[in-house]
N, C-alpha and C positions, 0 to 999 in steps of 0.2 A: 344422647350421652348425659352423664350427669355433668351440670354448668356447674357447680359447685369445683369439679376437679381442674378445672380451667384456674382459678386462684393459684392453685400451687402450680400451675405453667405459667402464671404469669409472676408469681415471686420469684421464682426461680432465677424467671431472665432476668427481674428487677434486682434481685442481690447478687446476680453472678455465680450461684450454685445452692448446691443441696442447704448447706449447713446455715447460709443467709435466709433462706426463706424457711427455713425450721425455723430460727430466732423471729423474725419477723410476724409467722403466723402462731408459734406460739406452741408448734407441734417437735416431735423428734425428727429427725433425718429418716427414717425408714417410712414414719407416713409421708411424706413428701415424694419418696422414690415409689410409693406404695401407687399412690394416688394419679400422679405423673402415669406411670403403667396403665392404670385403668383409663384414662385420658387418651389416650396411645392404642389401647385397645376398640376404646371407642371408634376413636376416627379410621381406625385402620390404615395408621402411618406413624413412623417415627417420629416424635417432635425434640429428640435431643440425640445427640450424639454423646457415646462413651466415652469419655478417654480419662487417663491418667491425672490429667489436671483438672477433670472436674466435668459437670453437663455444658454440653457447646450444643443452642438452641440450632436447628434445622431450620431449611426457610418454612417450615409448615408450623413448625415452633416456636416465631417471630408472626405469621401471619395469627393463629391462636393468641398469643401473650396481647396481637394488639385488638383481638375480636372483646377478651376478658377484658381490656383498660375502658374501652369503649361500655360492656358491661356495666362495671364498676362505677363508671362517670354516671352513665346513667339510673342505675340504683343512689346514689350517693344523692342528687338530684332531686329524684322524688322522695329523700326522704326528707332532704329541705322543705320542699313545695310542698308535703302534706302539715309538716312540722309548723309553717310557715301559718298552716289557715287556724292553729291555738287560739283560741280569744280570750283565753281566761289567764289571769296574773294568778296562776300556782304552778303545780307540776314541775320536773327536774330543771334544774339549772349547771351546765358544768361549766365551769371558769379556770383558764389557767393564768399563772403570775408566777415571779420568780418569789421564793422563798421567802429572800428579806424583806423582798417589796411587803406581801403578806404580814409576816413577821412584826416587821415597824411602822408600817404605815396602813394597813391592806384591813388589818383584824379588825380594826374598831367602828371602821365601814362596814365590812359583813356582818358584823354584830350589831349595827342599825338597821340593814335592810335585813336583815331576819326577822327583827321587830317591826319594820315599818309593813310586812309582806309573808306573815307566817305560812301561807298555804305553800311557796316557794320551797322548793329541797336543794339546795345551793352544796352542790360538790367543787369544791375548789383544791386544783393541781398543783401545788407547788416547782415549776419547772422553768427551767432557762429555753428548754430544748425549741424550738416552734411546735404547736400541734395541729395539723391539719383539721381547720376548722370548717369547709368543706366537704369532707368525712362524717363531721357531726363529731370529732375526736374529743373537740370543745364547741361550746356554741358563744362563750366570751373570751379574748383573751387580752390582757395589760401586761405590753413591752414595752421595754426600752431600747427604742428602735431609731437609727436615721431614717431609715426607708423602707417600712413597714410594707409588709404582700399589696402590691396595688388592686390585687383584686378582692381585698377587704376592704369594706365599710365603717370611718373609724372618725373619732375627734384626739386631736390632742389635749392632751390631760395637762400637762405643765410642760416649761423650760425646766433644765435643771443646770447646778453648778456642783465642783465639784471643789475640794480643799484637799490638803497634806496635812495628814494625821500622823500621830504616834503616841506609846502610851505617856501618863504624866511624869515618871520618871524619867523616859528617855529626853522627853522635851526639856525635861531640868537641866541635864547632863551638858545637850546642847545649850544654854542658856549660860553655863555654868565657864562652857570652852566654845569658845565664837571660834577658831580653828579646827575643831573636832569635827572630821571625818563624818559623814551621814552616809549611812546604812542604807539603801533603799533593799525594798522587796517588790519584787516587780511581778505583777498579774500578766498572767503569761498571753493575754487577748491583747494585751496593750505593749505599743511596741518600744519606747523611750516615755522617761518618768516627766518629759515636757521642758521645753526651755525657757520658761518661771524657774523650775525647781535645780537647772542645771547652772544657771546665774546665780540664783541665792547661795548654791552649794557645788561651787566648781569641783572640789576634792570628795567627790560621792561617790560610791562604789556600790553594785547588785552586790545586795549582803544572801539573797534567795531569791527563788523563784516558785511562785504558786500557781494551778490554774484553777481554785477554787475563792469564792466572795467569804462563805465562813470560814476557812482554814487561812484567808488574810485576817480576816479581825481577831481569829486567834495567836496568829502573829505578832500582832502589833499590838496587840493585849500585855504580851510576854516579853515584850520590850525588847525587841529583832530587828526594830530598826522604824523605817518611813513609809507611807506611801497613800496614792490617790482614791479617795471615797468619795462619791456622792455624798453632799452635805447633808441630805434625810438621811443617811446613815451614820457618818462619821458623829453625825449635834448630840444626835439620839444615844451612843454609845458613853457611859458617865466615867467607864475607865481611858476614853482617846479624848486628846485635845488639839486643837489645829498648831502643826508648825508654824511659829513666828517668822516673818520674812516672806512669807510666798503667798499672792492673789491670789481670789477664785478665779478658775476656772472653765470655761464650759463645759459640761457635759450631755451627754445625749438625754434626749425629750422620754417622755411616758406618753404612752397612746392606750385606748381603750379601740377595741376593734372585735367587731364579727363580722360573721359572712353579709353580704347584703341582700341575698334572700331571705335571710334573720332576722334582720335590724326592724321591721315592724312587729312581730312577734312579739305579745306585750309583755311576758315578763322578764324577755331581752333587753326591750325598749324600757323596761323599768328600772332592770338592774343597771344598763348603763350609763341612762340619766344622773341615776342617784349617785352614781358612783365619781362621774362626772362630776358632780356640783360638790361634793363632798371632797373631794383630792383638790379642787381647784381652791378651795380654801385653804389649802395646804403651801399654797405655791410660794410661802414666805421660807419654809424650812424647805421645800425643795432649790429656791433659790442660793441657800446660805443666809438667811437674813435674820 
C-alpha cells in the first residue's frame, strides 16, 4: 500500500473527522475521503464507519492510525538524529517567540546574531501557539512558560514582573479623583486583575474583556481603562505609564528551549547561547527595575 495514505487515517482519528484533518494536513475534504478509500482499498478492510455524524474509526482503523503515529515517531526521529550530526554554524534556523516578545525585546538580538553568524538563515515565528519542536516544526523556541514540555531541553532566560498600566491621560484623571471608579480590561487567560490591584481600588469594575496582548495595548492606548503588562512591555510602551498605588507583581519566567537531540547541533548551540547571554542582560527591565 501506499504509507503516505495512512497520514490522512491517522488525522482523521487525530481531529475527529474529515474536515479536521483537511485543516490540519492542508488539503480539501474530498482528498482526505479520496485517500482514506485508497487506504481501505489497500488493506482490503473498512477502516471507518459512515454515519451521519461523521467517520467513526473501525477497530482496523484504530489499529492503522496507531501503525502511522508509530510511523511518524519514527521518521520524525531520524530526522532529528541525522539533523543532529550538522557540524557547521550556517544553514536554516527556525525559531518561534510570541510577537511582542520579538517586537520589544527579540529584534535587536536577531539582528546581532545575523551579524555575529551570516552563513545562519534564521526564520523566526511569531506565535503564542506551542509548536511541536520534535517534528522539526521549530528547532528553537522562547516562552513564557511555568512549565515548559519537560521533554525539552532548556535554560531560563529571566524572572519576570509584571505592573498596571494605563494610558497618561487616564492616569491623570485617576490622580485628579482618588474616588474615581477604575476601569479594568481583563485579558481573558487571566482569571482576577490580582488582590494588589483589588485593595488599591476596591470600586473597580471589568470595563472589557480581550483575549489578544496587541488589541490590550491598543486599548489602554485609547484610554479604556487599566490593566496587567509585563514590565518589558508596559516600560517600553512611551504612550502607558504605571498606575500609582499598586506593587510589582510576579509574573511568569521566559525560557529558551529545543529539543535535546538538538541542543549540540552547533548552530542551535549557537543561537541559544547568544541569545541567552544577551536577554540575561535584559533582566533589569524584565524585572521592572
Amino acid at each position: 500500500m501506499n504509507w503516505d495514505d495512512l497520514r490522512y487515517v491517522l488525522e482523521t482519528v487525530r481531529q475527529g473527522g474529515l474536515s479536521g484533518a483537511a485543516r490540519a494536513l492542508g488539503v480539501n475534504h474530498a482528498t482526505v475521503a479520496r485517500r482514506i478509500t485508497a487506504a481501505e482499498d489497500s488493506l482490503g478492510t473498512p477502516l471507518f464507519d459512515r454515519r451521519l455524524t461523521g467517520y467513526v474509526p473501525t477497530e482496523a482503523g484504530q489499529d492503522a492510525a496507531r501503525a502511522a503515529e508509530d510511523i511518524d515517531a519514527r521518521h520524525a526521529a531520524l530526522t532529528r538524529a541525522i539533523a543532529a550530526r550538522d557540524a557547521m554554524i550556517s544553514g536554516p534556523l527556525t525559531i518561534t517567540a510570541p510577537q511582542l516578545l520579538i517586537q520589544y525585546t527579540l529584534a535587536p538580538v536577531l539582528r546581532d546574531f545575523a551579524a555575529a553568524y551570516p552563513d545562519v538563515q534564521v526564520t523566526a515565528l511569531g506565535a503564542n501557539a506551542p509548536l511541536n519542536l520534535a517534528h522539526r516544526e521549530a528547532d528553537v523556541a522562547i516562552r513564557i512558560s511555568n512549565d515548559p514540555d519537560p521533554d525539552l531541553f532548556g535554560r531560563k532566560v529571566a524572572e519576570q514582573r509584571a505592573a498596571v498600566y494605563a494610558s497618561h491621560s487616564y492616569v491623570a484623571q485617576l490622580q485628579a479623583d482618588p474616588d474615581q471608579r477604575l476601569e479594568w480590561i481583563r485579558f481573558l487567560h487571566w482569571q482576577r486583575p490580582g488582590a494588589a490591584v483589588e485593595a488599591a481600588y476596591p470600586n473597580m469594575r471589568i470595563a472589557m474583556h480581550l483575549d489578544d496582548m496587541v488589541a490590550m495595548l491598543g486599548a489602554l492606548r485609547a484610554g479604556i481603562g487599566a490593566s496587567r503588562l509585563p514590565c518589558f512591555l508596559g516600560d517600553s510602551d512611551s504612550e502607558l505609564i504605571r498606575v500609582p498605588g499598586i506593587p510589582l507583581q510576579p509574573y511568569t519566567p521566559i525560557w529558551i528551549l529545543t529539543h535535546s537531540d538538538m541542543r549540540h547541533v552547533p548552530r542551535i548551540a549557537a543561537f541559544t547561547d547568544f541569545v541567552w547571554t544577551a536577554m540575561r542582560s535584559m533582566r533589569p527591565a524584565f524585572l521592572g527595575d
